[in-house]
C-alpha atoms as one frame of an Amber mdcrd trajectory, in Angstrom:
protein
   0.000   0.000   0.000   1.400   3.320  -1.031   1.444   5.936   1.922  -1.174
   8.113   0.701  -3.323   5.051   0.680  -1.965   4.200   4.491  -2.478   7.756
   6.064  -5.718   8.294   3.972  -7.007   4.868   5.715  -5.715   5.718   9.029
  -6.767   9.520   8.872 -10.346   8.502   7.427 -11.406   6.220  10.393 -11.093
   8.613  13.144 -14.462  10.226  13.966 -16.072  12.745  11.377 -12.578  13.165
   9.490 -12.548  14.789   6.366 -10.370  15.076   3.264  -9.679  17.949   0.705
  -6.863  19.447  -0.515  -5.150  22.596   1.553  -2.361  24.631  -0.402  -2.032
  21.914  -3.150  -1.505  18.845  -1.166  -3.853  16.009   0.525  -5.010  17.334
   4.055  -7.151  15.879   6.667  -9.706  17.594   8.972 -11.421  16.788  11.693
 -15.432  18.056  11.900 -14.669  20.107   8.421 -12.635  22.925  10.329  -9.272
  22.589  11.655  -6.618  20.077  10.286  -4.461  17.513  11.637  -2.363  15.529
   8.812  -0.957  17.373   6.057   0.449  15.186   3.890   3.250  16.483   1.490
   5.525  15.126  -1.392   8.866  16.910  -2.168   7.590  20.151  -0.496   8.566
  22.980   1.684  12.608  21.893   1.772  11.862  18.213   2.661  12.667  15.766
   0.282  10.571  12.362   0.428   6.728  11.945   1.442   6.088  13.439   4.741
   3.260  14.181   6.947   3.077  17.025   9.669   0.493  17.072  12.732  -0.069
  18.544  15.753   2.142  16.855  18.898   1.790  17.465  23.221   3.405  19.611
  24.594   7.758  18.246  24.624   6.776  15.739  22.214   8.061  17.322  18.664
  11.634  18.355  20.708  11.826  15.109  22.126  11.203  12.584  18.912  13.578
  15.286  16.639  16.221  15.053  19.352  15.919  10.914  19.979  15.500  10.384
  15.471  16.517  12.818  13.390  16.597  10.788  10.483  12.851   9.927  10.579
  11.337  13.075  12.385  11.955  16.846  12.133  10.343  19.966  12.379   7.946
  21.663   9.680   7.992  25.054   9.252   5.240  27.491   9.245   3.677  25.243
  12.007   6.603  23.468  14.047   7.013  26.803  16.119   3.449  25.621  17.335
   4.931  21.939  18.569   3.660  20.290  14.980   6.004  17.208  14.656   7.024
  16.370  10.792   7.300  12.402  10.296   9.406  11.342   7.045   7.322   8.517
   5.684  10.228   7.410   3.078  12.755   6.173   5.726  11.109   2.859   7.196
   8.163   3.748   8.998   6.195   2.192  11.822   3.271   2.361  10.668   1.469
   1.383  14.604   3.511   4.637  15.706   2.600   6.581  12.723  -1.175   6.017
  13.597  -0.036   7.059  17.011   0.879   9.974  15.960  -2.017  10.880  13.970
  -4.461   9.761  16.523  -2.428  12.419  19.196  -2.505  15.008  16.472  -6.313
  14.519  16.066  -6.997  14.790  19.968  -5.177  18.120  20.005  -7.384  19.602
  17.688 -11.019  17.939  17.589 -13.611  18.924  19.758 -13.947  17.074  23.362
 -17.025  15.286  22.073 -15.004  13.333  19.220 -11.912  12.846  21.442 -13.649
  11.566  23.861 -14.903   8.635  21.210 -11.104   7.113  20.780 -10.233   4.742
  23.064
């Protein structure tokens, strides 16, 4: 399965998640408003397929410091603890779903968050 296909499918079962495309590239909301995968190709000075979400608090400094290889951070957004996650250099997928189900919490409303177990 290419990645697209793995973080669409991962993205897409979490509670009233939606797709549609945000400054040219695949991007997943949560109750139509505020995002919490992008998903980018070859963009913004990273080369490879990458996603960016939202992290807790320490989390982006302390996955960056611990892999570099396989996690940085984004601009425009990693000033606001958004963890980057290079999907081209072996990825866990479990942790990668992780991820996206942390970003998610972060930014859907109580009543959806409280729905993951």
């Amino acid at each position: 399965m290419d990645p697209l296909a793995r973080i669409r499918a991962i993205c897409l079962d979490l509670p009233e998640s939606t797709e549609r495309p945000s400054h040219g590239s695949p991007t997943f909301f949560v109750a139509a408003k505020k995002a919490f995968v992008y998903y980018l190709e070859d963009r913004h000075r990273e080369p490879g397929t990458t996603i960016w979400c939202p992290a807790p608090l320490g989390v982006q400094a302390e996955m960056v410091a611990a892999e570099p290889t396989r996690f940085f951070v984004p601009p425009y957004v990693g000033h606001r603890g958004w963890i980057g996650v290079r999907l081209d250099v072996e990825p866990d997928w479990d942790e990668v779903a992780e991820i996206v189900r942390d970003g998610y919490r972060l930014v859907a409303p109580k009543r959806l968050s409280a729905l993951l177990t």
